[in-house]
Structures are given as C-alpha cells and as structure tokens.
C-alpha positions as CSV (number, residue, x, y, z in Angstrom):
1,X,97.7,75.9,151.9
2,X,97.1,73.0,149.4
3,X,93.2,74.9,148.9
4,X,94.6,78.5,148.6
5,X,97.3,76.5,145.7
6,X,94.6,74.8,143.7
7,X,92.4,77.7,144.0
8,X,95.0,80.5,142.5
9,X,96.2,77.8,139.6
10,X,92.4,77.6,139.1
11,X,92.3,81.3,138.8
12,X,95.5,81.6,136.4
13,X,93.8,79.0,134.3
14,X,90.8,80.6,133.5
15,X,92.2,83.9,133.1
16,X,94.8,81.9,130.6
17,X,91.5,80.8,128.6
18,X,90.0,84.2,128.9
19,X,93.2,86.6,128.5
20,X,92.9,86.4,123.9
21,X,89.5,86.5,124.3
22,X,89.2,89.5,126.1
23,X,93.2,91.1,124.1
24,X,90.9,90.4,120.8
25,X,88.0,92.5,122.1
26,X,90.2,95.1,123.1
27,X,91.9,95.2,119.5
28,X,94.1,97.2,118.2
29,X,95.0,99.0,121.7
30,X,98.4,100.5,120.2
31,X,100.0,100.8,117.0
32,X,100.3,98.5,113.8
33,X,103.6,97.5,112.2
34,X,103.0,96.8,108.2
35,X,106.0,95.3,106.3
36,X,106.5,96.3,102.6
37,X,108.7,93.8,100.9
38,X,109.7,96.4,98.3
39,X,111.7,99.7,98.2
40,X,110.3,103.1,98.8
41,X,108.8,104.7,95.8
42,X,107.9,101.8,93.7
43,X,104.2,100.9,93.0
44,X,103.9,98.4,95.8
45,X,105.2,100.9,98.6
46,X,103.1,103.8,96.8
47,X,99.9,102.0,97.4
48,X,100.7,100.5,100.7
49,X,101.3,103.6,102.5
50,X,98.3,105.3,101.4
51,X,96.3,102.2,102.1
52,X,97.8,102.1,105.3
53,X,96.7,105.7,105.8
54,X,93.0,104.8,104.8
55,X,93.5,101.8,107.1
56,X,94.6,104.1,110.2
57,X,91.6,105.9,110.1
58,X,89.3,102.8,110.5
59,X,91.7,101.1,113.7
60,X,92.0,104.4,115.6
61,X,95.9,104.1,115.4
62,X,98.4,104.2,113.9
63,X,100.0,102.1,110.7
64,X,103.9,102.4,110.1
65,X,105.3,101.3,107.2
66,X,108.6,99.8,107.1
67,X,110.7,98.6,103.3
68,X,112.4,95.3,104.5
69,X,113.8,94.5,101.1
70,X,116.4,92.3,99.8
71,X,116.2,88.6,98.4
72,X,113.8,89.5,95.6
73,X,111.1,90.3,97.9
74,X,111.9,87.3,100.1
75,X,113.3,89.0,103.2
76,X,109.9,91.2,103.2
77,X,107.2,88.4,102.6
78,X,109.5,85.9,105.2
79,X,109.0,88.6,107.9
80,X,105.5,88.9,107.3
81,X,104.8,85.1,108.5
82,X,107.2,84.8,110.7
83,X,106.2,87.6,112.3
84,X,104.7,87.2,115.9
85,X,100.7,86.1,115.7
86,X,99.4,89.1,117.8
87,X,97.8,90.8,115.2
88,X,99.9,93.8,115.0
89,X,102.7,92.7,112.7
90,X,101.1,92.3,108.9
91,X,102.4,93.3,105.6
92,X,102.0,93.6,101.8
93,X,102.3,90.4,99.9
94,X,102.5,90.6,96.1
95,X,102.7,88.2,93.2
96,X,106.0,87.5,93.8
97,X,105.1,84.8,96.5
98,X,103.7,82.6,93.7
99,X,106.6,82.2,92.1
100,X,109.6,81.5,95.1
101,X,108.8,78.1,95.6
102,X,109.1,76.7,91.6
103,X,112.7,78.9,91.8
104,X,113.7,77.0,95.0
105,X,113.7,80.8,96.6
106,X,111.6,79.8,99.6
107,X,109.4,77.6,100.6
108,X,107.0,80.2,101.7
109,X,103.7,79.9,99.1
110,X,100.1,82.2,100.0
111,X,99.2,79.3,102.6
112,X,102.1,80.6,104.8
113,X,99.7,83.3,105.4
114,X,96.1,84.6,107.0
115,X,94.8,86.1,103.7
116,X,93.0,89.7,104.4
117,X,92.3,91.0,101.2
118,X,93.1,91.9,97.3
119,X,93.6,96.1,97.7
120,X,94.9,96.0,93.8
121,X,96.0,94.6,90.2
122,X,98.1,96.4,87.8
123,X,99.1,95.7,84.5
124,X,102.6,96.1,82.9
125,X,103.4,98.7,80.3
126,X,106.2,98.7,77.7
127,X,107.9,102.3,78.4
128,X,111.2,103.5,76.7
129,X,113.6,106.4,77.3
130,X,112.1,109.1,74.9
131,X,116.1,110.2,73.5
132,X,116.0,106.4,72.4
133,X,112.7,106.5,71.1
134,X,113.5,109.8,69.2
135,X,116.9,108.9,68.1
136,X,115.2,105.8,66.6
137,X,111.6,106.7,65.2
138,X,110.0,104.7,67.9
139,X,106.2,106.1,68.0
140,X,104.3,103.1,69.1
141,X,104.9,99.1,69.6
142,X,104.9,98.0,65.6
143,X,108.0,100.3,65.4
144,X,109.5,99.0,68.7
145,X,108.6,95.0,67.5
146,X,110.1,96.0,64.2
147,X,113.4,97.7,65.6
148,X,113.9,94.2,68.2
149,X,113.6,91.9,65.3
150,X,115.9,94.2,63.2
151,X,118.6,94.5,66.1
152,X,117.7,91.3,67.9
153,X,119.0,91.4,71.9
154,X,120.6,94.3,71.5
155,X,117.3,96.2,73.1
156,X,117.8,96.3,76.9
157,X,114.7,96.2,79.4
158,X,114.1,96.4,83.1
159,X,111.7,94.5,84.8
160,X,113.1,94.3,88.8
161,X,114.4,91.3,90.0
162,X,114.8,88.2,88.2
163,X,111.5,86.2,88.4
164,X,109.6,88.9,89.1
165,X,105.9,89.2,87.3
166,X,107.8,92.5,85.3
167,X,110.4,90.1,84.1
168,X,107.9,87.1,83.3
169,X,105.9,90.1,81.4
170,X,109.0,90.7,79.1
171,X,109.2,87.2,78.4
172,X,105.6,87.3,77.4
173,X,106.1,90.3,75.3
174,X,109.0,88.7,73.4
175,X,107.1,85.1,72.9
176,X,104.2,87.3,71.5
177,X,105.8,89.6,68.9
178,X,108.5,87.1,68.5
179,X,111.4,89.3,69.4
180,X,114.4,89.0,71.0
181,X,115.3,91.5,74.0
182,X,117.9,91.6,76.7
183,X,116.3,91.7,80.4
184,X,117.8,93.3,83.4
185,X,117.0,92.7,86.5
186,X,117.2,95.0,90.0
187,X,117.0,93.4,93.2
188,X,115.2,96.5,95.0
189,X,112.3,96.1,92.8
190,X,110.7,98.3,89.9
191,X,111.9,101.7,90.7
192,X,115.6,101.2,90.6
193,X,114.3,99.9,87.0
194,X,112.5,103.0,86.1
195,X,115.1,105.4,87.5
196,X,118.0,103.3,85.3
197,X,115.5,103.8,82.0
198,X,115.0,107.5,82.2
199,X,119.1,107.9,82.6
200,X,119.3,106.0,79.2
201,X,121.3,103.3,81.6
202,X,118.6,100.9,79.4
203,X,116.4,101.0,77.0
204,X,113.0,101.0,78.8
205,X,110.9,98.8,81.2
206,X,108.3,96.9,81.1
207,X,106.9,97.5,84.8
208,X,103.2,99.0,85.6
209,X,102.5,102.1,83.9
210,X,101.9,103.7,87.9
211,X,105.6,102.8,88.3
212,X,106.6,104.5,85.4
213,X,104.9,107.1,85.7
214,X,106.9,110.1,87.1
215,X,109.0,109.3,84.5
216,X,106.6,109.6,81.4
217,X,105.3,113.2,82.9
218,X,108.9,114.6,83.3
219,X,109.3,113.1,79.7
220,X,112.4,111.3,80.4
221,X,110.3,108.0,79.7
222,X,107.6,107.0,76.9
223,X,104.9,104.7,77.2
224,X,104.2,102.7,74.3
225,X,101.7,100.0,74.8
226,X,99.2,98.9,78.5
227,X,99.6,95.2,78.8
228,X,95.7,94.6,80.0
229,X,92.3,94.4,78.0
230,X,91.7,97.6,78.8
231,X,93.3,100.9,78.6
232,X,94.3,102.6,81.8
233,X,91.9,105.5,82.8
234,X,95.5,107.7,83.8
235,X,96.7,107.2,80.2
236,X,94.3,107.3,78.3
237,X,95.8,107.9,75.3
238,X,98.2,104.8,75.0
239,X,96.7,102.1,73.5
240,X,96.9,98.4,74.9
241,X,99.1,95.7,73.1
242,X,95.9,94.6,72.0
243,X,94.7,97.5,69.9
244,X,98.3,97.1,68.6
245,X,98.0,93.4,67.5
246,X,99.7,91.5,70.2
247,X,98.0,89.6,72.6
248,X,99.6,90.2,75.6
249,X,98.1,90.9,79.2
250,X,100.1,90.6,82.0
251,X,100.1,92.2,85.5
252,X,100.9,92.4,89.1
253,X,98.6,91.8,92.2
254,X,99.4,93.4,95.6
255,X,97.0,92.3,99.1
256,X,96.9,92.1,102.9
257,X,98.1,89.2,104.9
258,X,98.9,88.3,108.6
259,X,101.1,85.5,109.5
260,X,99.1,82.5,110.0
261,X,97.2,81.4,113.9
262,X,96.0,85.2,114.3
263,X,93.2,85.5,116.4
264,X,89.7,84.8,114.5
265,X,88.1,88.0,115.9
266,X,91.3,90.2,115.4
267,X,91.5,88.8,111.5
268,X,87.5,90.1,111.2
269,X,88.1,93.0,112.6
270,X,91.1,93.9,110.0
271,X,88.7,92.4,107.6
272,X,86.1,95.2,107.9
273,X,88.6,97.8,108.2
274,X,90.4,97.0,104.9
275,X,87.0,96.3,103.4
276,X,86.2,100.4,104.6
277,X,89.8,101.3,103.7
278,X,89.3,100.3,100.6
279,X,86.5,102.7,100.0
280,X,88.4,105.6,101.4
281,X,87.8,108.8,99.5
282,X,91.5,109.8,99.7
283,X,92.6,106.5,98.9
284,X,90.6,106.3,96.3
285,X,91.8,109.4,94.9
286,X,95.3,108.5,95.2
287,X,95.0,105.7,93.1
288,X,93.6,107.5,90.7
289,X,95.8,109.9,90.1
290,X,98.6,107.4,90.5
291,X,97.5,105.2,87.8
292,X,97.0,102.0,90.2
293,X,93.5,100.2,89.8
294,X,91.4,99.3,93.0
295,X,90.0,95.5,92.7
296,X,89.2,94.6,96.5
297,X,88.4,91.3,96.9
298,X,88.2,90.4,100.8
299,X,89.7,87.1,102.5
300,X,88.0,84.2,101.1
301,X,87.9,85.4,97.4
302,X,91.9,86.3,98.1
303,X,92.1,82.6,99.2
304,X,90.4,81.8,96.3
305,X,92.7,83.7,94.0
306,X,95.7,83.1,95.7
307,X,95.0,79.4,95.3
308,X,94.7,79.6,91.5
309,X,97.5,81.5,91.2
310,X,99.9,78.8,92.4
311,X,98.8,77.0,90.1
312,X,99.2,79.3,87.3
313,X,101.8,81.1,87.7
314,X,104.4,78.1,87.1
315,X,103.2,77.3,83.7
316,X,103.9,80.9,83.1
317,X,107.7,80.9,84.0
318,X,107.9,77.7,81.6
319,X,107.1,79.5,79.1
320,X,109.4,82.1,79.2
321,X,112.3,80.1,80.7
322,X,112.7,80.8,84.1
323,X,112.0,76.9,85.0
324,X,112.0,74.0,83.3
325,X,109.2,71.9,82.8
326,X,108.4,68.9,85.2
C-alpha cells in the first residue's frame, strides 16, 4: 500500500511540473478576454478592437473586448493585473498608468505588468465647435490664442478625465501660448468630451485628432492645430502648433500587457502574434483611415519606454499643476 502511495504522489508530482509546460504548448486552446479601460467609441477602444481582430487571426480564436471603465481608467488597467496569470486575460494599457501613482490614484505603475508591445501613439489636436468658431472668426490657432488672452478662462475645453495626457496637453497648450482656458474633465474618457464639444456644451477639445474625428467630417467640430512634429497623414491640411509658432507636442500611447508571472512561452507566443498583428493589412488600413498612427515597438523596447515614461511624465504634471513638486 505504502509503494502504490509513493508511487501515485510520484506521478501527481511530475505531472504538477509538467502540466504549464505542456498548457503553454497547447496555447491559446479557447478564447481570449482583452480589457479596454476606456469607453466604446473613443480612440483607445477604436484601435483595440480592430487590433484585436488582426490579433484573432494570428491565435486561431477568438478576442472579446470588454470597456471596464470608471476611476479614470483605474478600474480597467486594475483588472488587467489582477487578472488571473493564465494567459487568457490581457488588456490595453495607455498613458494613463504613468500618471496614477504621483495623484495617489493607485499604486499600480507599468511594472504591475508583462509588457507585450507599443501597437500606437497619437498626438492631441486643438478642435472647436465650428458655430463657435464662426460666430467668433476663429480660422486657425493665432486667432484662438488671441481670442483666450482677450477673454481669459472664459474658453471651455475637454480633455477626459482629470489627469489624463488630454488634460496635461491643455495645460501644455496654455503654458505655451500663455493663455488662460477652463478644462473639463469626463470620467468615461475622450468621447464623452468630443460628443459634449460638437453640442456647443464646450468650446472644443484638445484630445487626438482620431477621436475627434467623426466630429470634424460631420462639421459639427473644427480642427485647428496637430500637437506633434509632424502633420497627420488623415488631415493633411491642418497645420501643427508648430507651423503656427507654438511649441507644443504632446500625445497619447496605447500597448499590450498581461498581468505579471504569465508563462514565458505563452508571453512569446502573444509576442509574435501582436508583432504579425501589427502588420495586418486590415488593421493597417483601419488606422489609416481612422487617423491613428502605428509605432509597434515589441516587449523589451515597451519596457524600455514604459520605464522612461515614469520618469517623465511627473515632471510633466508639475508643470501644469496637477502635483506639486517634491
């Protein structure tokens, strides 16, 4: 009895060592679950699901996307590396996470997380409801900078929650042009912003020109100025705040992440599957035509850039307010 004992725990320990070896070779054997920490429609959820659809053809199954939002985007990122190790739970994490810990909003920071990979950047844009713009004679930024500093905080803008890198690029904007605007916040993130702009509810936004964008082709919503060094290939016709004579370039960052102790083997094989993903044709195409810029960069440059963001982005929130100095 004692032999036929010693012999099965022998057995139960070796398939014990054996079992994630052999669950990681077998990976993904059913469906993914990908968290978006940000409401449906905005820029973040736009390019998740179509990554997620360029992703689905590389795993064999299938990706569903699910908007857990609240908190600023603290609920969503919290889930993410909470979430159970397996490999099937990842998510969408987004600039945001370098800036909760320096607002005592979590302690969560990039290392929380397996970095996958950078899928995009995208840079803000100052965009104002066109009846405003009319009704005033605002044609580009010089007029908008001149109408601030004529009616100073009286110009309302949204930028999504408070914190967010769409409010931090207000700030920016109003330290460079030395102006003086009112921002408001919303909680679920940029398109609750956009939405309130074209109603007239504010006076514009200064979000990414892809979340905008509906917006500016219905006309309800004009673009005045890009926020990069470069002019955005979907609108090419509005010129950057540099062309304009204000230095200001500011933007957004969105990647892949799994919570942290995932399975070396399963984290390479997501690795070479957003690396394809990324080079999707359709994917590719959608964010194109959405106005949303592809710059991959896969899990140890992400690392890398997540690393130097922590870093930066606090001295950035000095100096526009949002924390005070140590």
């Amino acid at each position: 009895m004692k032999k036929i004992l010693a012999i099965t725990l022998a057995l139960m320990l070796v398939m014990a060592v054996m079992a994630p070896a052999a669950f990681a070779a077998d990976y993904p054997s059913k469906g993914l679950y990908m968290i978006c920490p940000w409401s449906a429609g905005g820029g973040t959820d736009s390019c998740l699901r179509a990554f997620s659809a360029a992703l689905e053809k590389q795993l064999g199954q299938t990706v569903t996307v699910d908007n857990l939002t609240g908190a600023s985007g603290v609920i969503g990122h919290e889930a993410i590396a909470d979430a159970d190790p397996d490999g099937y739970t990842l998510g969408m994490i987004t600039w945001e996470i370098s800036s909760y810990l320096p607002q005592d909003m979590s302690e969560y920071t990039w290392e929380s997380y397996t970095p996958i990979c950078r899928v995009n950047t995208d840079a803000a844009a100052i965009t104002v409801n066109t009846k405003w713009a009319k009704d005033n004679n605002i044609t580009d930024l010089a007029a908008f900078v001149d109408y601030c500093k004529a009616h100073p905080g009286e110009v309302t803008m949204g930028g999504s929650s408070a914190g967010s890198v769409w409010h931090v690029g207000g700030g920016y904007l109003m330290n460079e042009a030395g102006i003086e605007i009112k921002m408001i916040t919303y909680q679920d993130g940029a398109a609750s912003a956009a939405k309130a702009a074209a109603q007239g509810e504010i006076t514009g936004v200064t979000i990414s020109a892809a979340e905008a964008r509906s917006f500016v082709e219905s006309g309800d919503l004009t673009m005045l100025a890009i926020m990069s060094a470069e002019r955005n290939s979907a609108f090419p016709n509005v010129p950057t705040c540099q062309e304009q004579g204000y230095d200001c370039v500011w933007g957004t960052w969105r990647g892949i992440a799994l919570p942290l102790d995932v399975d070396k083997e399963i984290v390479e094989t997501l690795g070479k599957a957003c690396a394809a993903a990324a080079e999707d044709p359709d994917f590719i195409e959608f964010m194109k035509n959405a106005g949303q810029t592809i710059s991959y960069l896969n899990a140890e440059d992400f690392a890398d850039f997540l690393a130097k963001e922590e870093a930066n982005v606090p001295v950035a929130m000095v100096s526009v307010g949002l924390i005070e100095a140590e």
